[in-house]
C-alpha positions as CSV (number, residue, x, y, z in Angstrom):
1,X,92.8,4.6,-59.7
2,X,91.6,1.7,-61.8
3,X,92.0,-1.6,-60.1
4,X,93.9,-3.4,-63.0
5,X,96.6,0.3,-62.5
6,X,96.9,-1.0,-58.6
7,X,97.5,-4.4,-59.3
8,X,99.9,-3.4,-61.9
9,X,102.0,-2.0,-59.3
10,X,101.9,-4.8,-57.2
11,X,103.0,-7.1,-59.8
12,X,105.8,-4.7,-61.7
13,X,109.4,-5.3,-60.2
14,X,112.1,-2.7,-60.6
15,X,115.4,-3.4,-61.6
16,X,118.3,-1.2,-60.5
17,X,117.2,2.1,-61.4
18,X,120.5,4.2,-61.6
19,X,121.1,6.5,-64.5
20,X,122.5,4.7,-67.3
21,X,123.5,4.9,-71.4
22,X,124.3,1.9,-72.6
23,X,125.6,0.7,-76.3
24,X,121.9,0.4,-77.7
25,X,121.3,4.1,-76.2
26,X,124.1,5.9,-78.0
27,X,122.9,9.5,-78.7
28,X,124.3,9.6,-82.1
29,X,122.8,6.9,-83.6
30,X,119.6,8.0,-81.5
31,X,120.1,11.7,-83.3
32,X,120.0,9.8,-86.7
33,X,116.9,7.8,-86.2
34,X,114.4,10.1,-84.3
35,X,111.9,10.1,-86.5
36,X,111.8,6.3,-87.2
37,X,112.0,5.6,-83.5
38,X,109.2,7.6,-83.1
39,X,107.4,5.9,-85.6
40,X,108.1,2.6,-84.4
41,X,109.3,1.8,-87.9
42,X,111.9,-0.6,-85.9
43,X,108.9,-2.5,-84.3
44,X,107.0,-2.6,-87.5
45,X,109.5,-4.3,-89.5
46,X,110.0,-7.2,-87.1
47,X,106.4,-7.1,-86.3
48,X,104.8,-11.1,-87.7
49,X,103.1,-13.8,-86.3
50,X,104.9,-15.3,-83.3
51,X,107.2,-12.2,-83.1
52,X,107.2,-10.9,-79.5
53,X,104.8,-8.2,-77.7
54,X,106.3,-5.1,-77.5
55,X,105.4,-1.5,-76.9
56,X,107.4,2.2,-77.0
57,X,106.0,5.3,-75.7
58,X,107.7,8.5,-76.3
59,X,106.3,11.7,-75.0
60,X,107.4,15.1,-75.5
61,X,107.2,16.9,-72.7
62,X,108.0,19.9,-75.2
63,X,111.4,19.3,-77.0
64,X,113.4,21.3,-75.1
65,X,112.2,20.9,-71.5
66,X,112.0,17.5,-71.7
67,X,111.4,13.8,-73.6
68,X,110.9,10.2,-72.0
69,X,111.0,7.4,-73.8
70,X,109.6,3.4,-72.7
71,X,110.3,0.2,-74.4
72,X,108.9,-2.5,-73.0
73,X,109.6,-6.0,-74.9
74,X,108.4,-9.1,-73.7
75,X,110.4,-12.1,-73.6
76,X,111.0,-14.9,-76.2
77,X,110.0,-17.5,-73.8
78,X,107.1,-15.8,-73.0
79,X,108.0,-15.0,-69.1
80,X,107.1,-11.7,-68.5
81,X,109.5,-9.1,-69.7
82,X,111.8,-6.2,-69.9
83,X,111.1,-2.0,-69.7
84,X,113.4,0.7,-70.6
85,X,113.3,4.1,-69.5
86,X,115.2,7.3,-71.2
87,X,115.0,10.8,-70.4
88,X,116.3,13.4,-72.2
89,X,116.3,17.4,-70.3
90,X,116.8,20.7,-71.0
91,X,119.9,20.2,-69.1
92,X,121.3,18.3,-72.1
93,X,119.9,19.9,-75.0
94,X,121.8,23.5,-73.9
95,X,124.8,22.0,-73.3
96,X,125.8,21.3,-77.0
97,X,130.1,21.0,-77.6
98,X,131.9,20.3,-81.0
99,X,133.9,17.9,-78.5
100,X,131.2,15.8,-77.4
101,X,128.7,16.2,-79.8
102,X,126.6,13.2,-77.5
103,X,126.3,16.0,-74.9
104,X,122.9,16.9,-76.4
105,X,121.4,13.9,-76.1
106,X,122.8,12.0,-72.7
107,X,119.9,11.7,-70.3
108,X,119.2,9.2,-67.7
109,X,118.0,5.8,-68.4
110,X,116.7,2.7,-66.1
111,X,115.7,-1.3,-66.5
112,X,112.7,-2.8,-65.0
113,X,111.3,-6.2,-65.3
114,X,107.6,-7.2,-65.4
115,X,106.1,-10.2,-64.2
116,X,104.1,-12.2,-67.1
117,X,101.1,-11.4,-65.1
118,X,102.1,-7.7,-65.0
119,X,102.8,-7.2,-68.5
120,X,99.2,-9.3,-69.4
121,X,98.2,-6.3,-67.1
122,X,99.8,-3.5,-68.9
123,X,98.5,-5.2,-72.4
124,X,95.0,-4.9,-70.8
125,X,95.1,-1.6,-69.9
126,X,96.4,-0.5,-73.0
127,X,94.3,-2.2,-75.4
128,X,91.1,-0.7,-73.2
129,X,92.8,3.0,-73.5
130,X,91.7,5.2,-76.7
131,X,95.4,3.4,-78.1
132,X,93.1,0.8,-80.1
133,X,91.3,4.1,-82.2
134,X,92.3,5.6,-85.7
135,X,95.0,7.8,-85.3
136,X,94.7,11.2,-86.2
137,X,95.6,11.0,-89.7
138,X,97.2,13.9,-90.6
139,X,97.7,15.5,-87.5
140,X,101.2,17.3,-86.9
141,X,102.9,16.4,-83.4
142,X,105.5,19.6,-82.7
143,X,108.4,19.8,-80.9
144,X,107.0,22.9,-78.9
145,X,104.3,21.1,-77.5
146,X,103.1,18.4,-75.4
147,X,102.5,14.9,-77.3
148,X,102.5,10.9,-77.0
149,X,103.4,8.5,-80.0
150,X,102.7,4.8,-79.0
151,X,103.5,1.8,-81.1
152,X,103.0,-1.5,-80.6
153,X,103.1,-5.1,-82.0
154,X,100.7,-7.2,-80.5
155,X,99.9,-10.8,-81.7
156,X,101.7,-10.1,-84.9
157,X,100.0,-6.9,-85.7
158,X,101.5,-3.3,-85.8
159,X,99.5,-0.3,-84.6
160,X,100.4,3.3,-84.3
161,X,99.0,6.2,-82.1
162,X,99.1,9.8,-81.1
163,X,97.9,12.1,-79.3
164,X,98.7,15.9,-78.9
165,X,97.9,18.3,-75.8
166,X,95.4,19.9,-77.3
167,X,93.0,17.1,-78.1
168,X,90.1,16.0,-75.6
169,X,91.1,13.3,-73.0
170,X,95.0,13.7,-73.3
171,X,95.1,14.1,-69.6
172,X,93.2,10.9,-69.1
173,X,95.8,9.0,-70.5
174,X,96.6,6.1,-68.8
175,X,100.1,5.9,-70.0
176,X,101.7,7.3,-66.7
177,X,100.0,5.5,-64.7
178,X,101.3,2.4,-66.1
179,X,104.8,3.9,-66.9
180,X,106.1,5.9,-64.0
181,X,106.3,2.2,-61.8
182,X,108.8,1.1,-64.3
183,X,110.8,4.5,-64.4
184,X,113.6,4.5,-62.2
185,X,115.6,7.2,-63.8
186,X,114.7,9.6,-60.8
187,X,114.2,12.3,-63.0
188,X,110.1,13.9,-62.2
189,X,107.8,14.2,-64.9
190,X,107.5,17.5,-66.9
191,X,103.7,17.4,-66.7
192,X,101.1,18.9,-69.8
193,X,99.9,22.5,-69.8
194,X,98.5,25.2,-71.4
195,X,100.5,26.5,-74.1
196,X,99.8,29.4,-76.5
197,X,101.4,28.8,-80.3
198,X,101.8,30.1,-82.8
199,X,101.7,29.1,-86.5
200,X,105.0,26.6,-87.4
201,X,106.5,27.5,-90.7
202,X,105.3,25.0,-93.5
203,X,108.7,23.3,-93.4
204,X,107.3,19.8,-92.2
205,X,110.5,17.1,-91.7
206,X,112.8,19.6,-91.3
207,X,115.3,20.7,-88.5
208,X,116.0,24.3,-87.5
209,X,117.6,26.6,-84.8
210,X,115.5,30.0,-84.1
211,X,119.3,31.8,-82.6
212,X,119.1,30.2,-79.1
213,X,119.0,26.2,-77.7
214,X,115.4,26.1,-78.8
215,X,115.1,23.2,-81.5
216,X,111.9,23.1,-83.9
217,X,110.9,20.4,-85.7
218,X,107.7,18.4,-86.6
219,X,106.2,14.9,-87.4
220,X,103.1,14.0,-89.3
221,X,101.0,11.4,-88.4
222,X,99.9,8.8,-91.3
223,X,97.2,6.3,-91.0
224,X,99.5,3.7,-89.0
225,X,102.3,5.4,-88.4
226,X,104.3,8.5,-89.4
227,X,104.6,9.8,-92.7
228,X,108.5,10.2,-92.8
229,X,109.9,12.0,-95.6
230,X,113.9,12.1,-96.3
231,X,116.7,11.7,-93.6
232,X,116.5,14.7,-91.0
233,X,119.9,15.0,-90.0
């Protein structure tokens, strides 16, 4: 494991790591602004000179099966700061009632707090990682498969990223290995395989139900972000 990865751990320090939803984590709103999260559009709008480092990493550990989520802002007086950690199951997304419509999205959640020299550390790491490339402009990420979107604003500048299962080096990813110190939601990681897919129906932005639990849906990646079209839900 890279050195910088090792001394990451040393210098990361979990918070309590029980399962949690809190105000900001509401799965309603969260159902109305996937696609945005995703994006980072939040990060982007805020993101100036003397804003705050943050970062998000979402991957998709294929829709249904599973998704986890990190958001990892540093603090305004420039002390280290503050990871979140959501995952979202199979065990919530087939469990859908018209009395709880939230049912489908609850999933377990944790806080962590990095050291400033930990989350110099994590910049690092990431800014050495393939994150700093062109993103695949154009590419579609599905909900069938396996995928990370990363956003960040660093030093005032926004930049976007993804990368799906299929392309070269997605197991190299260091993502995980900076991620997974900071996860105390307990919950083990779905990890990548081979999957065999077919065609999606060339209904990009859209949200549909193939008569079971399974939920298909797709994003396409612009040149620094996503390219969102109108509202999903």
């Amino acid at each position: 494991m890279h050195w910088r990865i090792l001394l990451f751990l040393l210098l990361a320090s979990l918070a309590a790591g029980c399962a949690s939803r809190g105000a900001v984590d509401d799965p309603v709103v969260r159902s109305f602004t996937w696609f945005p999260y995703v994006g980072g559009e939040d990060i982007k709008a805020i993101c100036a000179p003397g804003a705050s480092d943050r970062y998000r990493f979402v991957y998709n550990g294929v829709w249904d099966e599973q998704v986890r989520t990190y958001d990892i802002v540093g603090s305004a007086t420039g002390l280290g700061a503050v990871a979140k950690a959501r995952v979202f199951g199979e065990f919530d997304l087939r469990n859908f009632a018209l009395s709880s419509p939230q049912s489908v999205w609850r999933g377990a959640g944790s806080r962590a707090s990095l050291t400033e020299d930990a989350f110099d550390t994590l910049r690092r790491i990431v800014a050495e990682s393939p994150f700093e490339g062109p993103t695949p402009d154009g590419r579609f990420l599905r909900s069938d498969e396996f995928y990370w979107a990363v956003s960040a604003c660093r030093g005032g500048r926004f930049h976007f990223n993804a990368w799906t299962g299929d392309m070269a080096g997605f197991a190299e990813l260091p993502f995980f290995d900076l991620l997974l110190p900071l996860d105390g939601t307990g919950v083990a990681v779905n990890p990548p395989r081979r999957l065999d897919l077919g065609p999606f129906d060339d209904v990009p932005q859209r949200f549909r139900t193939a008569g079971g639990p399974t939920q298909y849906f797709r994003l396409q990646v612009g040149a620094n972000g996503l390219r969102l079209g109108p509202a999903l839900f």
